[in-house]
N, C-alpha and C positions, 0 to 999 in steps of 0.2 A: 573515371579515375580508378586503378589497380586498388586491391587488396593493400597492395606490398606500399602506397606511396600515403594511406590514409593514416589519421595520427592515433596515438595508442591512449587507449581510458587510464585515468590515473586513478590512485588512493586521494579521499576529499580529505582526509580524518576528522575532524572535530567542527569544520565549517558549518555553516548550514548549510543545507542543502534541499533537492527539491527533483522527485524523479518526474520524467516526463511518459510515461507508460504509451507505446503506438502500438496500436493492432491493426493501421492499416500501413505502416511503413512509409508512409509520407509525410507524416505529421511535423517533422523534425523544423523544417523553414517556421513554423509557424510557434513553435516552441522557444525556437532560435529571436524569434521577436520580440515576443512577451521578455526575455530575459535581456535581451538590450533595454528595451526601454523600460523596467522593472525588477531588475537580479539584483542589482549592485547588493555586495556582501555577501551574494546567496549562490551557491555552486551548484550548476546543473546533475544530472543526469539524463541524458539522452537517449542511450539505448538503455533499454529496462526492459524483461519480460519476462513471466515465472512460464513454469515447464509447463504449467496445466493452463496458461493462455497460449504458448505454441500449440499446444496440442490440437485445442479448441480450432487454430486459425491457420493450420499446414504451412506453419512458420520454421524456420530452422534457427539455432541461434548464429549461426554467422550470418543469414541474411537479415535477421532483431541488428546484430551489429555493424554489417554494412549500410544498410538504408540508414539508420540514423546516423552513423560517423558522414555519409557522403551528403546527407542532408545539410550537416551542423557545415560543413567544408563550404557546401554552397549556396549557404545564407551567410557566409563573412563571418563565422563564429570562430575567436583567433585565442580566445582563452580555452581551460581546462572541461573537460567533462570523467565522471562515474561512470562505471557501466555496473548494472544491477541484476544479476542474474537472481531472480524472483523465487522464493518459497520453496527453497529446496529442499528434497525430501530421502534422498538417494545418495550414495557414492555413483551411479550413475549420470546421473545429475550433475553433481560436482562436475565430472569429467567434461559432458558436452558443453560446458560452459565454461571453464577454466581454458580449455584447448583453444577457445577463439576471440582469449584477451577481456572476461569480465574480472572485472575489478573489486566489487563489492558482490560478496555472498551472502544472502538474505537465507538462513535455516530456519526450513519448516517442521519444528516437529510435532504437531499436532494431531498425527495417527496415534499417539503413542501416548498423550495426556487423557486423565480419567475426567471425564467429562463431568460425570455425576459426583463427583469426590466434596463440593459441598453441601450436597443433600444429605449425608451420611451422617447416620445419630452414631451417638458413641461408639456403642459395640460392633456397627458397622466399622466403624472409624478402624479401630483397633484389626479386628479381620482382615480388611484390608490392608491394611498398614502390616500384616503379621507378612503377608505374601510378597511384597516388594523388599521389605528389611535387608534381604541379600543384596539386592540392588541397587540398597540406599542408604551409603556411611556416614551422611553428615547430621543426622538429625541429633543427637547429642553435641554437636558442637554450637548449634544455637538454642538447644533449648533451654528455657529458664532465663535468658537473657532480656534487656532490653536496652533498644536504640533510642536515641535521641537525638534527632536529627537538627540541622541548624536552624532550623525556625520555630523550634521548641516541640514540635509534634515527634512523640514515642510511639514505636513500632513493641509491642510486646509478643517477645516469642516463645508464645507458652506453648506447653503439649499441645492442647488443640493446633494453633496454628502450625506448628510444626510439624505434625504429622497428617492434617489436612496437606499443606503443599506436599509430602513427601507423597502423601499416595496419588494426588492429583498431575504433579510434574517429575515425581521422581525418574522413573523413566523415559520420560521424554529428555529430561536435561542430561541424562546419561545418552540418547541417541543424539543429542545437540552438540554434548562435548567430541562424543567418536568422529561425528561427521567433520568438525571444526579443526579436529586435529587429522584428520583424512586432508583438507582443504591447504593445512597449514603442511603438509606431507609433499603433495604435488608441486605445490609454489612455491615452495623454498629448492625444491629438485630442478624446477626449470627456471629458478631465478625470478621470480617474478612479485611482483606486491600485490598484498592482498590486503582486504577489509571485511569484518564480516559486522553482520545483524543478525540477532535473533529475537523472530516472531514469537510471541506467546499469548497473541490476541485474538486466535480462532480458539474463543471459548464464550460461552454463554455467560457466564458469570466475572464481572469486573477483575482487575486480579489486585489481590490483598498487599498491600505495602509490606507483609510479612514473605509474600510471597515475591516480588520484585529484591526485595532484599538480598533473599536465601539463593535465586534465581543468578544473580545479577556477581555476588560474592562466589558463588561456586564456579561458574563461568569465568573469570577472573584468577581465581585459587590455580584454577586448572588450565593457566595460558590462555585461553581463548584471547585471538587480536579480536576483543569487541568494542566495535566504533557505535554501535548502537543497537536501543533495545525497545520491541514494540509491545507495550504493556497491553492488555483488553482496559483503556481508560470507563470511566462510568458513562450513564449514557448511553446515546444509540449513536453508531457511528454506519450507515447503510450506505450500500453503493449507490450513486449518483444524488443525492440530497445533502442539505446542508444537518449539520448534528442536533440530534432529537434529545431533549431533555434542558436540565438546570443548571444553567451557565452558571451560578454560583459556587453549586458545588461542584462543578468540572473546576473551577479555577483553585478550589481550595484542592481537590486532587490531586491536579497537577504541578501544582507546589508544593506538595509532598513526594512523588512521584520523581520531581525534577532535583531536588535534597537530596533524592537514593541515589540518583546518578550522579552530581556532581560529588558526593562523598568516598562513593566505594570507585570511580572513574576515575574522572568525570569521562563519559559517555554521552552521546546523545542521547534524547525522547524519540521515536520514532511513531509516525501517523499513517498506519494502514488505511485500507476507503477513505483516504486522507483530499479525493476531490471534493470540491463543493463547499468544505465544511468553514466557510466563511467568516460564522458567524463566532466561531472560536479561534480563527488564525492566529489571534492578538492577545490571547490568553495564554497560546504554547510556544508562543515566541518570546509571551513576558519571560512566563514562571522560569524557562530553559536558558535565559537569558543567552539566547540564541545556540544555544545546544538541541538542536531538532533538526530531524528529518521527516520530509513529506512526501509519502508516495502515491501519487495518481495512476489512471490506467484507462479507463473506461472512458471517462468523460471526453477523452479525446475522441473517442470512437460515435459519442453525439455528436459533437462539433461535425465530425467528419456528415454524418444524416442531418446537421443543419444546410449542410452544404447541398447536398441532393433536396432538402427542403424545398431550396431556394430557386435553385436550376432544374428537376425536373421532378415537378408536386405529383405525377402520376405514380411515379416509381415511390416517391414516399409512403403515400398509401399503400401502396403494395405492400412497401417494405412494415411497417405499422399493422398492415392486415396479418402478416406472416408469424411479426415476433408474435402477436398475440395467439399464435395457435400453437406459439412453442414454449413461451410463456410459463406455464405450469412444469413440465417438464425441466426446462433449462435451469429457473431459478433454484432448483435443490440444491446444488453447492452457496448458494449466495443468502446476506444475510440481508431480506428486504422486507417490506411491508406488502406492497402494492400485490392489490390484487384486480383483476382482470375487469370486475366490477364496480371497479371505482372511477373507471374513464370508459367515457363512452367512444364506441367503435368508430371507426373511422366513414361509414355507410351513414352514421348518427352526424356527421360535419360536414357540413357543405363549405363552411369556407378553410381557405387553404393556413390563412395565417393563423388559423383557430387550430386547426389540426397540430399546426409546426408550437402554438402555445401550451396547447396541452397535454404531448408530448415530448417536449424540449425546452420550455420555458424562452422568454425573454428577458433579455438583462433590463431594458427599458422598463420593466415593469417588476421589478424586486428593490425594495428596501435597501438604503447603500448599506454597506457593512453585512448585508444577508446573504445565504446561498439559494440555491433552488430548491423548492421542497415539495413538487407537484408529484404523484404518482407513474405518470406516465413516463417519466423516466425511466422507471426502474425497469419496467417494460421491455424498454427499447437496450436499456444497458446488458442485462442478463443473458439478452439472444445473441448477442455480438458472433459468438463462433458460427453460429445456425447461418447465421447472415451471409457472411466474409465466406464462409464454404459453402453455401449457394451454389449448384452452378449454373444460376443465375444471375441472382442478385446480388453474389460477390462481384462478380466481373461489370456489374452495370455502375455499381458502386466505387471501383477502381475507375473506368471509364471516366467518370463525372469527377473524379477527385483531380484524377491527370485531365480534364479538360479545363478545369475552374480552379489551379493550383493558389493565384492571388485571393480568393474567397476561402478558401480553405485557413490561409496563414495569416489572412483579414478576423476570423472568429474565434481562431486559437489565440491572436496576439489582445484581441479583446477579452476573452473567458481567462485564461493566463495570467495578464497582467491583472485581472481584478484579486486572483487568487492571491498571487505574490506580493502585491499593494499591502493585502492584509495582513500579512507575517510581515511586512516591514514595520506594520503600526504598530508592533511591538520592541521594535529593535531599538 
């Protein structure tokens, strides 16, 4: 099937929605299942991939968006999809993604946020705040105020808070706005619809309801088309596991959280590392009353090593002996626990479906309503690019995908539909 005869990604706006993140380009059939038999209400995304996963996997983005348009074409998918160009950080960026029809722009500006700006005692506070002030007009117009949001919970936006966000995101929401209206520059020149997100969840520290507020209102003030916004919610939200911490107070967060955007919006909630996290699906579908979005990525790229599990157990160990030597190195951009010592080597397991457990977990054997929460994942999740650019183990990996395609879209439509079950238990 041409280029010229495949169907074009649309704007979701306000839907739910639900990305499908591939890093091995065939995932889409299996994606395409799970949502038949599990979407109803809920709009895909199929092609989805941020710049720093092509890079990782010698991907381009027209082939991120041909394999999955040709995929979704030939698994019978006759409704709508998003396409997500991931964590953008560039007018660069922008460009090689707008050129071949994504639809939803995910802004990353997270080079440009003060990491350390909660740590900072007063006089710090002030110092710093003395040096961005050029760059940061709004802080008088909230300060000294307070919200009260519709479920009685007040945001007060005193000096501290105010000038804590301003030195902490001030610049970056200023790189957030330039690029959005760079994004709205091009798409209105070539005719085209656009959607954007902005990430503000690559930070250590939860982000303050004063700071979602100030964030969410300036964005807004200043046109951005923002369809959704990825907060850093409380908690641990790590690649391939289900969410670490207190499901109590995540739910009272995120009914706060979901009041900032329905008020100054309505917007979506947005769920970065958003695989796995099961155990709260039903919490951010309540509070959002279906105003959320949820981006996955990775975990397709286990399903895909369950499938080599399965068909040929030699080559998993390999691949298991491999990630573990890249292990240390790879996971520095990633936000995980696991450490090398907490799962034993693969020379340590004689049997095969012990290996494939302790590295990939089994649905048969998880809690319903729970996600996977073994170590060995994170493992396997983090090396992905070391893997797929092999020139080995990428190509044996492709191999076994394109020999075993009905297995493949057998454990996607199984891992999938559990994921999406769960956000429907809120709807």
């Amino acid at each position: 099937m041409s280029e010229q005869s495949l169907p074009k990604a649309v704007c979701l706006g306000l839907d739910p929605s639900f990305g499908f993140g591939d890093r091995t380009g065939v995932a889409t059939p299996g994606h395409v299942a799970s949502m038949k038999r599990a979407g109803s209400g809920i709009q895909p995304i199929f092609p989805q991939q941020s710049i720093r996963e092509m890079a990782r996997t010698s991907r381009t983005p027209i082939g991120v968006m041909t394999d999955a348009l040709q995929g979704m074409v030939h698994s019978g998918w006759t409704g709508i999809t998003g396409a997500d160009a991931d964590h953008l950080k560039t007018k660069e960026d922008v460009d090689v993604t707008a050129e071949v029809g994504f639809t939803f722009f995910t802004i990353d500006p997270s080079d440009y946020v003060d990491a350390e700006a909660d740590d900072y005692d007063e006089a710090t506070l002030r110092e710093k705040y003395a040096e961005v002030a050029e760059d940061v007009n709004w802080v008088a117009d909230y300060q000294g105020k307070t919200v009260t949001l519709a479920n009685g919970t007040t945001i007060d936006l005193n000096e501290e808070a105010c000038l804590r966000a301003a030195v902490k995101y001030g610049r970056s929401l200023n790189h957030a706005l330039d690029l959005a209206a760079y994004i709205a520059q091009i798409q209105q020149a070539a005719g085209r619809d656009y959607e954007i997100e902005l990430s503000v969840d690559e930070t250590e520290q939860p982000t303050t309801l004063a700071e979602h507020y100030i964030i969410a209102d300036q964005c807004l003030k200043n046109e951005m088309k923002l369809v959704s916004l990825a907060p850093r919610f409380i908690g641990e939200f790590e690649k391939g596991v289900d969410f670490i911490g207190d499901l109590e107070a995540l739910e009272v967060s995120l009914n706060d959280h979901a009041e900032i955007a329905r008020l100054l919006g309505p917007y979506k909630l947005s769920l970065h590392s958003g695989s796995d996290k099961l155990s709260m699906y039903g919490l951010l579908s309540k509070a959002t009353k279906g105003l959320w979005h949820v981006k996955t990525a990775g975990t397709s790229y286990l399903e895909a090593l369950r499938v080599v599990a399965r068909h040929e157990k030699s080559l998993f160990r390999e691949i298991v002996e491999f990630s573990r030597e890249r292990y240390n190195t790879d996971k520095a951009t990633y936000h995980v626990h696991a450490t090398l010592e907490m799962v034993a080597a693969p020379a340590e397991i004689d049997c095969d479906t012990e290996l494939e457990r302790q590295y990939l977990e089994l649905w048969d054997e998880v809690p319903q309503g729970k996600g996977f929460t073994l170590p060995g994942r994170q493992i396997l999740h983090c090396t992905f690019g070391s893997v797929l650019t092999n020139e080995k183990l990428g190509p044996l990996v492709a191999d076994i995908l394109r020999q075993h395609p009905d297995t493949y879209t057998e454990v996607l439509d199984d891992h999938f539909t559990r994921h999406l079950e769960a956000l429907q238990s809120g709807m």
